[in-house]
C-alpha atoms as one frame of an Amber mdcrd trajectory, in Angstrom:
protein
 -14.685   4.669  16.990 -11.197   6.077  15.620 -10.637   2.472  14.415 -13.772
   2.403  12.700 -13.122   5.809  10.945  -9.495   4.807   9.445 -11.553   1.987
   8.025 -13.909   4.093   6.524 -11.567   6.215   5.425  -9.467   3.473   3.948
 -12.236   1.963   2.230 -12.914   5.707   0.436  -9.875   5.359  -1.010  -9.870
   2.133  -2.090 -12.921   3.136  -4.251 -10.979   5.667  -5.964  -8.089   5.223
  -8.429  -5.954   6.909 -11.695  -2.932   5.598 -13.760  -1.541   5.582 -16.959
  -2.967   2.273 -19.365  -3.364   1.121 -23.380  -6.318   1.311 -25.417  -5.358
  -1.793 -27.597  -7.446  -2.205 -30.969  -7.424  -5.712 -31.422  -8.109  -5.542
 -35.465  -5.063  -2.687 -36.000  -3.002  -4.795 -33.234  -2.050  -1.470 -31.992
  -2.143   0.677 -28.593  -1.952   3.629 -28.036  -1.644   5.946 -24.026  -4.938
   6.625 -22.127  -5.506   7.178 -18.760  -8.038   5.745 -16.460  -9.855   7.622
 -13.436 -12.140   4.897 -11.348 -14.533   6.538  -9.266 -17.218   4.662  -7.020
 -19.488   4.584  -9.546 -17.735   4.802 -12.812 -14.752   4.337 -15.008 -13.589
   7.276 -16.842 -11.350   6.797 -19.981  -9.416  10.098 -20.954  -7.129  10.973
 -23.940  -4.659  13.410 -24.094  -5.120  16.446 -26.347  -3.856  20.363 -26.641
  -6.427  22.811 -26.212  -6.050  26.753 -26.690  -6.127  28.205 -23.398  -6.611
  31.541 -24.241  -6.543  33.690 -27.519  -9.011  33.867 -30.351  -8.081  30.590
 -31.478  -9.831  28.372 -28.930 -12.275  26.517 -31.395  -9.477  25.599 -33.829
  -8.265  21.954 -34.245  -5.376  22.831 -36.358  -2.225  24.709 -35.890  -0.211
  26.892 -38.025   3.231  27.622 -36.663   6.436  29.049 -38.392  10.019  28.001
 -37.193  13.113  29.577 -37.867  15.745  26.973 -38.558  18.776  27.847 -35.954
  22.644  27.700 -36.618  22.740  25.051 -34.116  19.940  22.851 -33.092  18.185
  23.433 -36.950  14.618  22.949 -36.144  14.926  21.367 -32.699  12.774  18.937
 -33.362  12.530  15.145 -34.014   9.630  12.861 -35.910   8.808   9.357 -36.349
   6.176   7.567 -38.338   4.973   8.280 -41.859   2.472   6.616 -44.484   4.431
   2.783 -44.805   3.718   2.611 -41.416   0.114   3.417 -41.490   0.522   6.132
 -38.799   1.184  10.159 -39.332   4.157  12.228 -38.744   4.556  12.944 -35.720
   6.818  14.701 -33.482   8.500  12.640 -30.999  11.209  14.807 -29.289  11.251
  18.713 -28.767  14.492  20.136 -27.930  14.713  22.868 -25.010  15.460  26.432
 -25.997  15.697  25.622 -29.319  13.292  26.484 -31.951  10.535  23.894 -32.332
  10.580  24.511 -28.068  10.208  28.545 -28.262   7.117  28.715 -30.359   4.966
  27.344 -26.960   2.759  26.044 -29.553   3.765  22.435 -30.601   4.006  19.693
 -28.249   5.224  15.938 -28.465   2.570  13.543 -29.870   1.748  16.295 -33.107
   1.260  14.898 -36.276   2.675  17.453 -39.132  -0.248  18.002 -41.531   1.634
  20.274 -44.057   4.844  21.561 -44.618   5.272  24.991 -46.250   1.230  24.446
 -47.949   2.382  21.152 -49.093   0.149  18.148 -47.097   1.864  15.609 -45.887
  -0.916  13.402 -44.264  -0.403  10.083 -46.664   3.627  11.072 -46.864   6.513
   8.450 -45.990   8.802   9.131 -43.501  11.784  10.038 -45.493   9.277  12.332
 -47.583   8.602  14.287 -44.599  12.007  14.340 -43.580  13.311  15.348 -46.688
  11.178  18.530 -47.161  11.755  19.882 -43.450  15.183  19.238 -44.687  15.071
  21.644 -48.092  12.511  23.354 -46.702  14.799  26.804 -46.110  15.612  28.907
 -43.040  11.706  29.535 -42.453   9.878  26.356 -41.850   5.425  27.251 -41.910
   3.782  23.488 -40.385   0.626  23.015 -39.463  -0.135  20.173 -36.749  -2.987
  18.690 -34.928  -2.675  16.674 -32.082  -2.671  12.886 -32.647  -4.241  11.851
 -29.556  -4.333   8.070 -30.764  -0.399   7.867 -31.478   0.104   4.279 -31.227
   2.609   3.095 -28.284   5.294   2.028 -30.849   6.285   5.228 -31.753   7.027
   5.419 -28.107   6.028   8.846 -27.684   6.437  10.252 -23.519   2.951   9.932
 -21.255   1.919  12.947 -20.130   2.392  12.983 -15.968   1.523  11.321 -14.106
   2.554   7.905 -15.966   5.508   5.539 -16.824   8.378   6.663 -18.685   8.566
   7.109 -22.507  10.768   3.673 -22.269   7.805   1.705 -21.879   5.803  -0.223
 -24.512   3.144  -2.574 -25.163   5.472  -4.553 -27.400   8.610  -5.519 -29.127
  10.947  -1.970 -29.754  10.057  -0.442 -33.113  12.029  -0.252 -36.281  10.614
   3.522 -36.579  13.589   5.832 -36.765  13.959   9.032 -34.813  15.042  11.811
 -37.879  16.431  14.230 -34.841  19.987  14.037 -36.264  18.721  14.312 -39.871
  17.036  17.375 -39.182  18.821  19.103 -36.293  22.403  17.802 -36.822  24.631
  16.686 -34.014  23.141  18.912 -31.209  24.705  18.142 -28.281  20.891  18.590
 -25.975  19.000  15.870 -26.796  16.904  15.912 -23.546  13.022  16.058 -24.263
  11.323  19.037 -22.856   7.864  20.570 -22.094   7.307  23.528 -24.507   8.438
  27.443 -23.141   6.145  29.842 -22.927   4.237  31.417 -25.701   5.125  34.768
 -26.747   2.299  37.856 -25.389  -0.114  38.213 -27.371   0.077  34.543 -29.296
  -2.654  31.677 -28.331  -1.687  29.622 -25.205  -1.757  25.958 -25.472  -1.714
  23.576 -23.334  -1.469  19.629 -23.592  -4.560  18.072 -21.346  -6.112  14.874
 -20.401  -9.719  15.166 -21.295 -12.444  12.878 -20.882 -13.593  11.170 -23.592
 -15.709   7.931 -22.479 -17.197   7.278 -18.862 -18.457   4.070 -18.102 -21.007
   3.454 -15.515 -19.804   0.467 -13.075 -23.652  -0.204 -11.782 -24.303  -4.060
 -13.153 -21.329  -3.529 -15.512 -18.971  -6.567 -16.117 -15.834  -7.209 -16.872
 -13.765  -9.952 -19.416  -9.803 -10.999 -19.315 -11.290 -13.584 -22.206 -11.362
 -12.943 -25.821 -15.236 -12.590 -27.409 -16.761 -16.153 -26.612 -13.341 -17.923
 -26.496 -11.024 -19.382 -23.685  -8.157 -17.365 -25.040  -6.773 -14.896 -21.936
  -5.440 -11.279 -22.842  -1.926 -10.648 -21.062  -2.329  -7.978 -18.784  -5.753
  -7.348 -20.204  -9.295  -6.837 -20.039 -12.557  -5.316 -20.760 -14.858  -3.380
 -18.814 -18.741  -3.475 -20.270 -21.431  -1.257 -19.206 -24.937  -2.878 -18.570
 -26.299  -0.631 -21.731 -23.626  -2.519 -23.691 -21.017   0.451 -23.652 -17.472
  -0.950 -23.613 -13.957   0.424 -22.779 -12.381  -1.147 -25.364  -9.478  -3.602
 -24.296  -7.275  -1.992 -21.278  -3.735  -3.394 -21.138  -1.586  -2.912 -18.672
   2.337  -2.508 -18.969   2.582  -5.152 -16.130   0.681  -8.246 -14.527   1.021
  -6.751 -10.993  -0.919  -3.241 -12.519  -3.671  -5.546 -14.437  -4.461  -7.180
 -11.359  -4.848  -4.158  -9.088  -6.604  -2.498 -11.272  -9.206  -5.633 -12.015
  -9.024  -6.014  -8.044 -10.121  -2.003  -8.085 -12.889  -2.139 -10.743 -14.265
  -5.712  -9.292 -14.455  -4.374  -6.034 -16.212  -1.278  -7.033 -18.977  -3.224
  -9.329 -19.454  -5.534  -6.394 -20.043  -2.520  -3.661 -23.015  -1.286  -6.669
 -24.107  -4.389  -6.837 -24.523  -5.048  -3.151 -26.541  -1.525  -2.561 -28.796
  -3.025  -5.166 -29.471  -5.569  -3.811 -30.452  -3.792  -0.112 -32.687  -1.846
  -2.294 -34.615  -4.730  -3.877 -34.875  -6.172  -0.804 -36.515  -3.412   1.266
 -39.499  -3.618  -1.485 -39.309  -8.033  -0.660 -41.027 -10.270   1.801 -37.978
 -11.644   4.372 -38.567 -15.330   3.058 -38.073 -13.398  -1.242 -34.600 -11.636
  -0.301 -31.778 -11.393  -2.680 -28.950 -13.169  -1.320 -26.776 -12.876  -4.184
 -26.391 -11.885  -7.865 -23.551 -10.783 -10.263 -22.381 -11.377 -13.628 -20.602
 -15.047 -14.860 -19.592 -16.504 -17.873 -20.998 -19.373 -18.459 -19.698 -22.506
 -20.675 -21.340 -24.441 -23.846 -20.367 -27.084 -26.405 -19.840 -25.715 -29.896
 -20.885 -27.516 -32.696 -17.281 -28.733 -33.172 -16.647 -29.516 -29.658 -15.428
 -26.259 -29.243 -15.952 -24.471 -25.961 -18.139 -20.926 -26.022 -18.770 -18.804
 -23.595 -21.439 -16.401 -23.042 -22.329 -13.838 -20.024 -24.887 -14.799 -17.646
 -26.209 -13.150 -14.488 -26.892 -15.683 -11.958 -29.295 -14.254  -8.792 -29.793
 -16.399  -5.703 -33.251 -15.332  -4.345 -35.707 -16.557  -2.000 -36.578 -19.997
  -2.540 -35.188 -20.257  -6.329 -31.461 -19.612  -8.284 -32.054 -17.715 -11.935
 -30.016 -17.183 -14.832 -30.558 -14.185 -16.899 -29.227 -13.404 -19.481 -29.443
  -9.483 -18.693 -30.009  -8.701 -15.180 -33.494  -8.133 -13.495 -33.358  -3.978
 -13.441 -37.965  -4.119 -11.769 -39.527  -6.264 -10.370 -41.062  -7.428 -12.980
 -37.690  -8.617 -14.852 -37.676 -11.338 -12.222 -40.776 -13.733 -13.848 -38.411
 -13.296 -17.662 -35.248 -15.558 -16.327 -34.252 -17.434 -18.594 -34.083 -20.645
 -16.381 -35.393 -20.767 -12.673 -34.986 -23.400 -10.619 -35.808 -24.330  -7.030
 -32.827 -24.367  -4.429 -33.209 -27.145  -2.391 -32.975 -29.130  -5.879 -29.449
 -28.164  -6.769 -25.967 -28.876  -6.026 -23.293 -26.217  -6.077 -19.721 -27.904
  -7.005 -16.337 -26.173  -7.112 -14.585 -27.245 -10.196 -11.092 -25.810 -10.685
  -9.034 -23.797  -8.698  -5.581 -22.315 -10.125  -3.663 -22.468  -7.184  -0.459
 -21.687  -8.894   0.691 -20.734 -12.371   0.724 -24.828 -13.437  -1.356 -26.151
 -10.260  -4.647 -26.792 -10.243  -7.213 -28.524  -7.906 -10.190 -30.358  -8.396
 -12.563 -30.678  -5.336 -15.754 -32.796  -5.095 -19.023 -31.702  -2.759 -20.617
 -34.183  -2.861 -20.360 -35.558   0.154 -21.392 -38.973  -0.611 -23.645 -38.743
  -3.438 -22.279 -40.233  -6.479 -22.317 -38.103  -9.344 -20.837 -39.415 -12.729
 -19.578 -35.794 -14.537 -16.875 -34.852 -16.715 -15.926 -30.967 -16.594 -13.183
 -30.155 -18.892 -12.508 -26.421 -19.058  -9.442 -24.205 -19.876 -10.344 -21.229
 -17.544  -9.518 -21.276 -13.649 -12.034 -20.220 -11.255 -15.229 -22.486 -12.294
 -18.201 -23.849 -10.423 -21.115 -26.209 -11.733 -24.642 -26.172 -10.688 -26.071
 -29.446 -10.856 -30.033 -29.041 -11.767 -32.545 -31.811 -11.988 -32.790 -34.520
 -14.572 -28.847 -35.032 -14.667 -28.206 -31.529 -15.954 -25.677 -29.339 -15.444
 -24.601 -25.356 -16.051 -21.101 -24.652 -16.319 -19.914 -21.329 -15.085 -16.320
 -18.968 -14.399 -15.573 -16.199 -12.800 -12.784 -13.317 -12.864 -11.078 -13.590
  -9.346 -11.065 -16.271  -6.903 -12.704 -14.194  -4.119 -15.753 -14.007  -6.389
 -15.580 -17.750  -6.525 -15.550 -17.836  -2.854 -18.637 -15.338  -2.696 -20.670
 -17.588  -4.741 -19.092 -20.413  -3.167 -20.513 -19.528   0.363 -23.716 -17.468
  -1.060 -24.820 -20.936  -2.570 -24.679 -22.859   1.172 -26.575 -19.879   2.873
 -29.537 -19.478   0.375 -29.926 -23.429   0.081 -29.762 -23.632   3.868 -32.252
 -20.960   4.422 -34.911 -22.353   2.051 -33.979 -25.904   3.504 -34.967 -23.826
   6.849 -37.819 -22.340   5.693 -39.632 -25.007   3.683 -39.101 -27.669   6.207
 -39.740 -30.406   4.227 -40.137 -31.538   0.495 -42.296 -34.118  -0.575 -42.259
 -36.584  -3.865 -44.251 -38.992  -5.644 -42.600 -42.404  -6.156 -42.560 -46.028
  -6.682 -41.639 -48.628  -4.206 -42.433 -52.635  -4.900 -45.144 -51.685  -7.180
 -46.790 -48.833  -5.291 -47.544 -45.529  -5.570 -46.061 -43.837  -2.293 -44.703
 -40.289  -1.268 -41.708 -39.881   0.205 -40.872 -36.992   2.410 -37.344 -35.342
   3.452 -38.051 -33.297   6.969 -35.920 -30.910   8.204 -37.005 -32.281  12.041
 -38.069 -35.908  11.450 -35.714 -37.012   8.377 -37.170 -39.596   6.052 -40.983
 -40.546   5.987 -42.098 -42.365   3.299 -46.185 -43.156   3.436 -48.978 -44.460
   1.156 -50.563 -41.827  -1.458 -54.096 -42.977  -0.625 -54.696 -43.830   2.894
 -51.766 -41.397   3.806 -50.286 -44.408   6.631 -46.828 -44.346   7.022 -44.653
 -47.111   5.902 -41.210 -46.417   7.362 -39.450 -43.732   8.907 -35.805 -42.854
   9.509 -33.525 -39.860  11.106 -31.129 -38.234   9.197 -28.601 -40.103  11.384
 -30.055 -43.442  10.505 -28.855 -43.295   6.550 -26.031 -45.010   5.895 -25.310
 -44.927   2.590 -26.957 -45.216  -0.784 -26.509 -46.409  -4.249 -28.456 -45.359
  -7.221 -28.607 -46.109 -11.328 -28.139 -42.729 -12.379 -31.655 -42.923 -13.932
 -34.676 -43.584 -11.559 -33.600 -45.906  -8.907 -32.085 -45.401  -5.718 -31.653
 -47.818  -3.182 -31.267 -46.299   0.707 -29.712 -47.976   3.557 -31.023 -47.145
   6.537 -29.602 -48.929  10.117 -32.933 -50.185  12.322 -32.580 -48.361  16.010
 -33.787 -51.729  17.683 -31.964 -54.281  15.427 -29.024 -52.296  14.245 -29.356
 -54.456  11.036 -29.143 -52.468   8.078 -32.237 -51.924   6.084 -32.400 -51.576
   2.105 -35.180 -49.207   0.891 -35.345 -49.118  -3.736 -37.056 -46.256  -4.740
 -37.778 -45.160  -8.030 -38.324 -41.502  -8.941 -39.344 -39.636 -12.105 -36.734
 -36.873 -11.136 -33.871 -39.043  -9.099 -31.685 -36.336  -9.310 -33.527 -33.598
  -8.065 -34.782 -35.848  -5.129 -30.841 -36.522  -4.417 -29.531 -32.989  -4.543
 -32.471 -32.309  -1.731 -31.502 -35.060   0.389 -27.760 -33.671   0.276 -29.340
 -29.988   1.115 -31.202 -31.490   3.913 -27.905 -33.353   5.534 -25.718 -30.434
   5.096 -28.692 -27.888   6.754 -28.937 -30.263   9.394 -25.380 -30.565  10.217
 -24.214 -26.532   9.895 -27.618 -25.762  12.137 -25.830 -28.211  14.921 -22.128
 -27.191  13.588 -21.947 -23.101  13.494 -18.575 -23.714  11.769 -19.823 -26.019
   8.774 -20.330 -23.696   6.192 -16.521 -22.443   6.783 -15.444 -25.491   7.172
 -16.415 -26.988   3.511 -15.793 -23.822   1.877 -13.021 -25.424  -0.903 -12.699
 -21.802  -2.344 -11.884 -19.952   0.845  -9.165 -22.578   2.171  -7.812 -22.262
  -0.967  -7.698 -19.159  -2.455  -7.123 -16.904   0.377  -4.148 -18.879   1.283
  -2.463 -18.361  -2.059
């Protein structure tokens, strides 16, 4: 019972999460400090920003403060930025005990809006720097927190976080005006502001919610919009409503993949107590064995590979692709493709083993299938459909490819299990016959009309077959008595629908005598979990 409870207790904290990240805007190519706070159930984005504390100022965005330039130390200040680099003023280092630092009301991170009355917002940085210079003994500024301060002007995270030496990029050219304004002082160490005087407003720099997403159904992209193009320590995290973080980047791989770990885990744990609660209102042969987001692969019209998210749901006796996922019951009958399970064939694609290394692994176990996957992104399974088709999809992590991996054998086993057997019109030496694949007796195949039964074989009894890749397949079965081998040609309308359920058959039939098939074939597990 103790044991149980450290689990629990574990697991609790596992579901909860905050650090220091970048808000990267792809079109301005810059980034600037957020910080994330992952709950069980959402994903809370939140900016820093001063706020008034007390006083009668509490509603006011802007601040008006007046320095007294000292002897030593001048305005104790330092600033970076300006207009020819398409970012504001702003003030990068505060000096302790000096006079930017004794007013309690600036902080790190403000952008100057005017100097003496004069606005600065479109300025240059030598502009700015030259009227703080001339500006006399008795500097008047006005600021507002720039709460978006790109990460090149390297400006210190609030705590906790990473140091101000970190950045998303390459250093920046920006130059730090603290000598310029303040002369050779001899404290450069940043500081945190002193207190206000008495009866002045109190401010205080905050991190404050600004967008919250909610993790139930919501999915998550390393890839850029419809590409194959990966973001370095990078993703996206999208609500089911469409609401999106933006792109979070990370200063380090080993962060982006906790923190993709974190979030996966937590959208999985959602979508897992949906699940239980669609199933409570199903029949035990309609249950949801699985269902989460994918992204799944087409051919552009220049060869070009797209992508596009899916939600993929293995229930009862049929796999569905949506395109949004089913939120009612009635959701379920608008898939946008449906198809029955004993008809398909789940194969692992491509496994990234390593950085270079990658494996390809075939499932087929025996059934010749002629298909060419070609895809950029690691982690990618097919599901091979009837009439020779074929849906490409990827996932994020390789334990989600594992998931699917083993959800696949267990709802195709069960409706093997259930169903029993499948029947199907065919031709054989100019007849009309069915044939019939039974979960107890194997291979029947018997006369349309008078319903007489012209051969039957156990499972055991198939040796090996050929086919055309078009309608006809040719069986070879052993004879118990003669042990000669025995040639049966078929010819289907669907031959590769019929093929995928003979290969669902075998396998049932083999993990319901071998407990430890399903583990035993599972290419993702052996794999992945290992490395």
């Amino acid at each position: 019972m103790f044991i149980f409870l450290i689990f629990c207790f574990c697991a609790l904290l596992l579901q909860t999460k905050t650090g220091i990240a970048l808000l990267y805007d792809e079109v301005s190519e810059n980034a600037h400090d957020i910080r994330l706070k992952l709950t069980k159930e959402v994903l809370t984005i939140q900016k820093q920003d001063v706020v008034c504390v007390s006083g009668s100022d509490r509603s006011a965005n802007h601040r008006t403060v007046t320095l007294h330039r000292q002897p030593v130390g001048g305005l104790g200040l330092s600033i970076k930025g300006g207009a020819e680099h398409k970012v504001p003023v702003v003030i990068s280092k505060m000096f302790k005990d000096q006079a930017a630092d004794q007013t309690g009301m600036l902080f790190i991170g403000d952008a100057i809006i005017q100097v003496n009355g004069i606005n600065v917002e479109s300025a240059t940085h030598e502009e700015v720097v030259h009227l703080l210079r001339n500006a006399g003994d008795e500097v008047t500024i006005t600021v507002q927190y720039f709460r978006e301060a790109p990460s090149f002007l390297k400006l210190p995270l609030g705590s906790p976080g990473p140091s101000s030496d970190h950045s998303s990029g390459a250093s920046s050219p920006l130059f730090d005006s603290g000598l310029h304004l303040n002369g050779n002082s001899a404290n450069t160490a940043p500081s945190s502001p002193s207190s206000p005087i008495a009866n002045e407003p109190k401010y205080e720099k905050r991190w404050l919610d600004t967008l919250s997403v909610p993790l139930s159904m919501a999915r998550i992209s390393r890839y850029k919009t419809g590409t194959d193009k990966l973001r370095s320590n990078a993703f996206e995290v999208l609500a089911l409503d469409g609401v999106s973080t933006g792109i979070l980047q990370f200063y380090t791989a080993q962060e982006s993949a906790d923190w993709l770990r974190a979030i996966s885990t937590n959208i999985s744990d959602l979508t897992l107590q949906n699940m239980k609660m669609a199933n409570k209102c199903s029949s035990p042969s309609d249950q949801v064995i699985h269902m989460g987001w994918v992204h799944e692969r087409f051919e552009g019209t220049d060869s070009s590979q797209l992508y596009k998210f899916k939600f993929l749901a293995l229930k009862g006796s049929s796999f569905y692709i949506f395109s949004t996922p089913p939120v009612s019951t009635l959701d379920w009958v608008r898939a946008e493709k449906m198809y029955n399970l004993c008809e398909v064939l789940f194969k692992i694609h491509k496994l990234w083993l390593a950085d270079d290394c990658w494996l390809q692994a075939n499932l087929y176990f025996g059934i010749h299938q002629d298909f060419d996957f070609e895809d950029h992104r690691p982690y990618c399974f097919s599901v091979m459909v009837g009439h020779g088709k074929s849906h490409c999809f990827n996932v994020e992590l390789g334990s989600e490819l594992a998931v699917w991996e083993k959800s696949f054998q267990r709802a195709i086993f069960l409706e093997v299990q259930r169903t029993g057997s499948k029947t199907y019109m065919c031709s054989w030496q100019g007849d009309t016959l069915c044939f019939t694949v039974d979960f107890a007796l194997g291979f029947t195949c018997f006369d349309s009309k008078t319903k007489n039964v012209l051969w039957r074989f156990k499972f055991s009894q198939l040796k090996g077959s050929s086919d055309d890749g078009k309608t006809k397949v040719k069986l070879l079965f052993q004879n118990p008595d003669t042990k000669q081998i025995e040639t049966k040609e078929l010819e289907f309308q669907d031959l590769t629908a019929v093929l995928h359920c003979i290969h669902s058959f075998i396998a049932a039939k083999v993990a319901s005598v071998d407990p430890v098939f399903i583990d035993s074939q599972s290419i993702a597990r052996k794999y992945m979990y290992s490395n």
